[in-house]
LUMPAKE-434664 format. One record per atom (N, C-alpha, C, O): residue number from 1; atom name; x, y, z. Coordinates in steps of 0.2 Angstrom, whole numbers. Atoms other than C-alpha are relative to their C-alpha. Last residue first. Layout:
BEGIN
R   k  a     x     y     z
R NUM CA     X     Y     Z
...
// end
This chain:
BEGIN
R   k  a     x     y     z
R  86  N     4    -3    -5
R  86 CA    27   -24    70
R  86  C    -3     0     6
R  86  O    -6     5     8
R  85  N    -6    -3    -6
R  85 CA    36   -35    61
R  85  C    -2     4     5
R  85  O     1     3    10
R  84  N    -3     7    -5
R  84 CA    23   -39    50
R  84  C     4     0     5
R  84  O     2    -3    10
R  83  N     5     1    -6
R  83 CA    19   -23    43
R  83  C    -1    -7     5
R  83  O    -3    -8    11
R  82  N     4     7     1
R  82 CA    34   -20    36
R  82  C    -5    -3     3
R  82  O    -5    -7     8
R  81  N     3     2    -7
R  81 CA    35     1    35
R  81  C    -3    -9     1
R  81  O    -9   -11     0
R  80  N     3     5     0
R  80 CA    45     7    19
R  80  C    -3    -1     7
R  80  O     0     2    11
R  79  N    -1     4    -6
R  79 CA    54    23    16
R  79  C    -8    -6     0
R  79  O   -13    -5    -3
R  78  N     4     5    -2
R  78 CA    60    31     0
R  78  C     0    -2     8
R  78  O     6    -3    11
R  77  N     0     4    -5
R  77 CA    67    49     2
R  77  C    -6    -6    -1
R  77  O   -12    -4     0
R  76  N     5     2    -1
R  76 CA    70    62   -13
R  76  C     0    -7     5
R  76  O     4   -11     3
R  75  N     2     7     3
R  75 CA    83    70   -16
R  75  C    -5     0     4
R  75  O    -8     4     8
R  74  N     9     1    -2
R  74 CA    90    85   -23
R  74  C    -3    -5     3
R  74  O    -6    -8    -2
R  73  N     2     4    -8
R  73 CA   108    86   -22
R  73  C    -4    -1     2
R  73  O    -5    -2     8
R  72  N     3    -2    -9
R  72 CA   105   100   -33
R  72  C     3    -3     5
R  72  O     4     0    10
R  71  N    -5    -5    -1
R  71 CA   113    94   -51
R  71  C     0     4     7
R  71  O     5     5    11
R  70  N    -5     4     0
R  70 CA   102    79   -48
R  70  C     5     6     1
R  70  O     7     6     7
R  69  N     1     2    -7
R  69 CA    88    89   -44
R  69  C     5    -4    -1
R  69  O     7    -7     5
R  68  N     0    -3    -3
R  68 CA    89    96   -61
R  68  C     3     0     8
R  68  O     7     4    11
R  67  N    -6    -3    -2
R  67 CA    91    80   -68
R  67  C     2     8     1
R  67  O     8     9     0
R  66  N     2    -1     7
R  66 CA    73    76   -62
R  66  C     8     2     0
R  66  O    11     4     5
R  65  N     5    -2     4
R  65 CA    66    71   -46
R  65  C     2    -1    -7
R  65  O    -1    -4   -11
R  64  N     0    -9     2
R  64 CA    83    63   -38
R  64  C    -7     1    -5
R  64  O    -7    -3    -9
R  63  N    -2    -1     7
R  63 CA    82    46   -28
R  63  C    -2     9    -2
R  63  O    -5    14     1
R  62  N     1    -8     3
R  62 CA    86    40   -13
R  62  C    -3     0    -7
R  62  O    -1    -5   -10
R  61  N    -6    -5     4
R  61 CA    84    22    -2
R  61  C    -1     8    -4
R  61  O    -7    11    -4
R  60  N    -5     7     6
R  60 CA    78     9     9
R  60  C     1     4    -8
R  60  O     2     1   -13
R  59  N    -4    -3     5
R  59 CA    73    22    25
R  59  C     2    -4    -6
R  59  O     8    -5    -6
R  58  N    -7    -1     2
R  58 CA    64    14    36
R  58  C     0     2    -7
R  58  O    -4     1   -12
R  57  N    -5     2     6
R  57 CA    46    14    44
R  57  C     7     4     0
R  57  O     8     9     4
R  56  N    -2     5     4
R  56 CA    41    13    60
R  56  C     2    -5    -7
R  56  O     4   -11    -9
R  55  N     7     5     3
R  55 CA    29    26    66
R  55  C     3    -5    -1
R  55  O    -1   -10     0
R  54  N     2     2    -4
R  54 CA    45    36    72
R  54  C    -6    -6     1
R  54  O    -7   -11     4
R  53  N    -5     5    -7
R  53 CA    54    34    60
R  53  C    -4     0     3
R  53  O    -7    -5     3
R  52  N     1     6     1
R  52 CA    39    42    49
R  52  C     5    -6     4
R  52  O     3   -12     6
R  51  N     8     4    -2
R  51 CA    37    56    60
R  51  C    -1    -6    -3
R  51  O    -5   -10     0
R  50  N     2     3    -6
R  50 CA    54    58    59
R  50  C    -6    -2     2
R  50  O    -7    -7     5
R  49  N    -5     4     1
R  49 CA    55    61    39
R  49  C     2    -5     9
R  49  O     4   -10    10
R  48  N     5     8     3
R  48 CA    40    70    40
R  48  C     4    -4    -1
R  48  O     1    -9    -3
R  47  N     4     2    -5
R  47 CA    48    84    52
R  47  C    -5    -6    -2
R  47  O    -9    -9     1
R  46  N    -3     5    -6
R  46 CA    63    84    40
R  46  C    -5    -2     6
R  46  O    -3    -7     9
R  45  N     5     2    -5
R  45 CA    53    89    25
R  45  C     4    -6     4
R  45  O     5   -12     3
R  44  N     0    -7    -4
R  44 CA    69    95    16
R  44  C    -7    -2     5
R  44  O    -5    -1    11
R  43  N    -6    -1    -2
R  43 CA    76    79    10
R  43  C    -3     4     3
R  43  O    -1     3     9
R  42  N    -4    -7     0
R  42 CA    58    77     2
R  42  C     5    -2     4
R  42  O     4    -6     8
R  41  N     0    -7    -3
R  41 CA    45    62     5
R  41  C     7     4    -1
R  41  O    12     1     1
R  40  N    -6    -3     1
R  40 CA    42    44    -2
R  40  C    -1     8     4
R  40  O    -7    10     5
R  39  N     2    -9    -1
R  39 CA    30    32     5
R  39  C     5     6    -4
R  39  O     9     6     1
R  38  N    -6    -6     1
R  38 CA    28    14     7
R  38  C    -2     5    -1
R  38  O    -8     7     0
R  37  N     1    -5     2
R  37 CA    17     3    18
R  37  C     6     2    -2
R  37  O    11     2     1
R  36  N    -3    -7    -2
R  36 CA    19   -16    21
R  36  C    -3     7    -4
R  36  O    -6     7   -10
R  35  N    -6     3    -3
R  35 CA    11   -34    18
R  35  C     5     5     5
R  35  O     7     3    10
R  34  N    -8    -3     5
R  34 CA    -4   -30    15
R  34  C     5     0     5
R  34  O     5     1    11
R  33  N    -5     7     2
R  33 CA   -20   -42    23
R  33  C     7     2    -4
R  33  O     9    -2    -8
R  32  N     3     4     7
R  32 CA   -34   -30    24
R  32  C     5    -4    -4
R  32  O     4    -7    -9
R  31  N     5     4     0
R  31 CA   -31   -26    42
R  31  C    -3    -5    -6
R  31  O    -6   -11    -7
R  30  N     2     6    -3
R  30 CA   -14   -22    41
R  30  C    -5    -5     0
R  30  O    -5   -11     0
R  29  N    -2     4     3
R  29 CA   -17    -9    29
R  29  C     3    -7     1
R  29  O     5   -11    -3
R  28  N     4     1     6
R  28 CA   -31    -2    37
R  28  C     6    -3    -3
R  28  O     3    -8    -5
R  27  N     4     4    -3
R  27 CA   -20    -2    55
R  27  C    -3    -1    -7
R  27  O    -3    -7    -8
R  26  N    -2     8     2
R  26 CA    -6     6    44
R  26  C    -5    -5     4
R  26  O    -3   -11     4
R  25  N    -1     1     6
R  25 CA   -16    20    39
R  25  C     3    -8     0
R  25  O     2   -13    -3
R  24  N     5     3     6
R  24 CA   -24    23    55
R  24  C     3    -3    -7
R  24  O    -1    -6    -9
R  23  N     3     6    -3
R  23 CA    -8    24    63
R  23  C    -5    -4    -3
R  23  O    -5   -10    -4
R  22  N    -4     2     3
R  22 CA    -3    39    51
R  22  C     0    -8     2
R  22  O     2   -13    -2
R  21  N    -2     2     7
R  21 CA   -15    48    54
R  21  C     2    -7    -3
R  21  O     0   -11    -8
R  20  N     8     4     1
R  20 CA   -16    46    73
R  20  C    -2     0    -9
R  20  O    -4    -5   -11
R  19  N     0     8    -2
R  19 CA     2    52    70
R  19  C    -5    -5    -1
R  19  O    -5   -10    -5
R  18  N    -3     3     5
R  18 CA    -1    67    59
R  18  C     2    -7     3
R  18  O     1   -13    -1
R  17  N     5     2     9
R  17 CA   -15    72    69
R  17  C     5    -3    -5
R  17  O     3    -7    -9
R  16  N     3     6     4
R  16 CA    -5    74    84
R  16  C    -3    -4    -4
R  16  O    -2   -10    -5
R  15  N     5     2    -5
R  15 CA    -9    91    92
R  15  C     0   -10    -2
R  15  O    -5   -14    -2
R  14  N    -4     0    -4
R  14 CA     9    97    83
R  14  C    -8    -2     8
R  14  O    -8    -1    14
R  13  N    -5     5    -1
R  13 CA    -1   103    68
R  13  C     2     2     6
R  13  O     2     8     8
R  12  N     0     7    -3
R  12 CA   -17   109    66
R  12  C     5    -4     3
R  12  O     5    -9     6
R  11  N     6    -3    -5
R  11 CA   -16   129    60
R  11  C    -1    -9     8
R  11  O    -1   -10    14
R  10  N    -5    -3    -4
R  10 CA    -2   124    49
R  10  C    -3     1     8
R  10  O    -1     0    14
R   9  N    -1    -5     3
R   9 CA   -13   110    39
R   9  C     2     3     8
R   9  O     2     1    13
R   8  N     6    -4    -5
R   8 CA   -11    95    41
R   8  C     1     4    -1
R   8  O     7     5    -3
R   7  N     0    -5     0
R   7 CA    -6    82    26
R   7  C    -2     4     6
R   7  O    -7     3     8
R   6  N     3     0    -6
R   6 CA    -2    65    19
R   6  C     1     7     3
R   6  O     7    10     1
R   5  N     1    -4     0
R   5 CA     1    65     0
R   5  C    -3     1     6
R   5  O    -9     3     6
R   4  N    -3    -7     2
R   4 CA     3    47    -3
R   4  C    -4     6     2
R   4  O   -10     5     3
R   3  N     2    -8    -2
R   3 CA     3    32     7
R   3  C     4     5    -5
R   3  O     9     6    -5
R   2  N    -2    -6     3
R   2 CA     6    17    -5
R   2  C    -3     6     4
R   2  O    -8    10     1
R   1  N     4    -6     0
R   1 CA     0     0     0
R   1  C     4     6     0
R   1  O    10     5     2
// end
C-alpha cells in the first residue's frame, strides 16, 4: 500500500493528527492483509521524515526528481513500514 500525500494544515499541527493519521493507515493496511506501507518524502521535509521513523518505517533508499535535482543534491526519500514486524 502506497501512502501518498499526507497532510495538516499549519493551523493543526503538533496536536497529533499526523500520527493518529498515520496509525490509521497502517492499521487499514494491516487489516486488509498487506504486507507493508511505502511512502516517499523530500530531504527537506525533516519533520516528515521523523514522524515516519517514528511510526516505524525505514529508510531503503534515494532518488533525484529530475536531472535538475540531480545537479542540486536534490533528493527524494523512500521509506517502507513492514507490517509484519510490528
Amino acid at each position: 500500500l502506497e501512502l501518498r500525500r499526507m497532510s495538516v494544515s499549519r493551523e493543526q499541527r503538533g496536536r497529533g493528527l499526523a500520527q493518529a493519521l498515520c496509525r490509521e493507515v497502517l492499521g487499514f493496511a494491516r487489516a486488509r492483509g498487506f504486507g507493508a506501507v511505502v511512502l516517499s518524502t523530500s530531504m527537506v521535509q525533516v519533520a516528515a521524515q521523523r514522524l515516519y521513523e517514528g511510526q516505524g518505517f525505514r529508510r531503503v533508499g534515494t532518488s533525484s526528481p529530475s536531472l535538475l535535482g540531480t545537479i542540486l543534491h536534490f533528493q527524494i526519500f523512500h521509506y517502507r513500514c513492514d507490517l509484519g514486524a510490528r
